[in-house]
C-alpha positions in Angstrom: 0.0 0.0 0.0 2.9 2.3 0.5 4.6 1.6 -2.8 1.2 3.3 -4.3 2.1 6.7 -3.0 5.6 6.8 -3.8 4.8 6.7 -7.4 2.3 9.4 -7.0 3.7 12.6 -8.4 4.6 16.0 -6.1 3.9 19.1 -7.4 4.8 22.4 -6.9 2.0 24.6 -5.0 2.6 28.8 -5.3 0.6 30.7 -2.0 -1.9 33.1 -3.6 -1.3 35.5 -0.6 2.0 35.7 0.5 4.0 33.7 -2.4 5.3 30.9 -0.6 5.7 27.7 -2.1 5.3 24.2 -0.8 6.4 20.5 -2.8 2.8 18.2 -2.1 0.9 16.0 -3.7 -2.0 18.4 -3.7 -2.4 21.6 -1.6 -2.5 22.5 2.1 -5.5 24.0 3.3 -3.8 26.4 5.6 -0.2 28.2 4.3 2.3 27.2 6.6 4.2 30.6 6.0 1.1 33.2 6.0 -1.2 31.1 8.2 -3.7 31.6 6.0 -6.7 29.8 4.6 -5.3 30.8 0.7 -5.7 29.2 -2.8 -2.5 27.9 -4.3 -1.5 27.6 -7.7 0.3 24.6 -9.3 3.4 25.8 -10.7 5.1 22.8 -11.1 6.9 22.6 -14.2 5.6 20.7 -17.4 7.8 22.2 -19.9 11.3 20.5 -21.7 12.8 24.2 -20.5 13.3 23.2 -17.4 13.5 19.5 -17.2 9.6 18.7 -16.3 10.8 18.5 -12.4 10.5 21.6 -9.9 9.2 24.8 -9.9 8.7 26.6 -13.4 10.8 29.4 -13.5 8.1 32.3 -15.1 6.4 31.9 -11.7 8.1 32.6 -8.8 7.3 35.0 -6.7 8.4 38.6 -7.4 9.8 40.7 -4.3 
């Protein structure tokens, strides 16, 4: 039963409120930086660019 979520892809998940960004199979419901009940973006990387794995690049958050 464990094998099954090993092979179950993380993504990348981009804090609608303050930016942060947290590697899980699908999103937390509170941000563990804000504190906040926020939506989160996938912004895991699909594209050749950058090697399908991680973040993609275009979206990290600006400061």
């Amino acid at each position: 039963m464990a094998e099954n979520n090993q092979n179950i892809m993380k993504n990348t998940w981009k804090c609608s409120n303050c930016g942060n960004t947290v590697v899980e199979i699908k999103p937390p419901e509170i941000c563990p930086s804000c504190k906040q009940k926020c939506e989160f973006m996938n912004v895991t990387c699909y594209q050749p660019d950058c090697g399908f794995t991680g973040m993609d690049k275009r979206l990290k958050p600006t400061k």
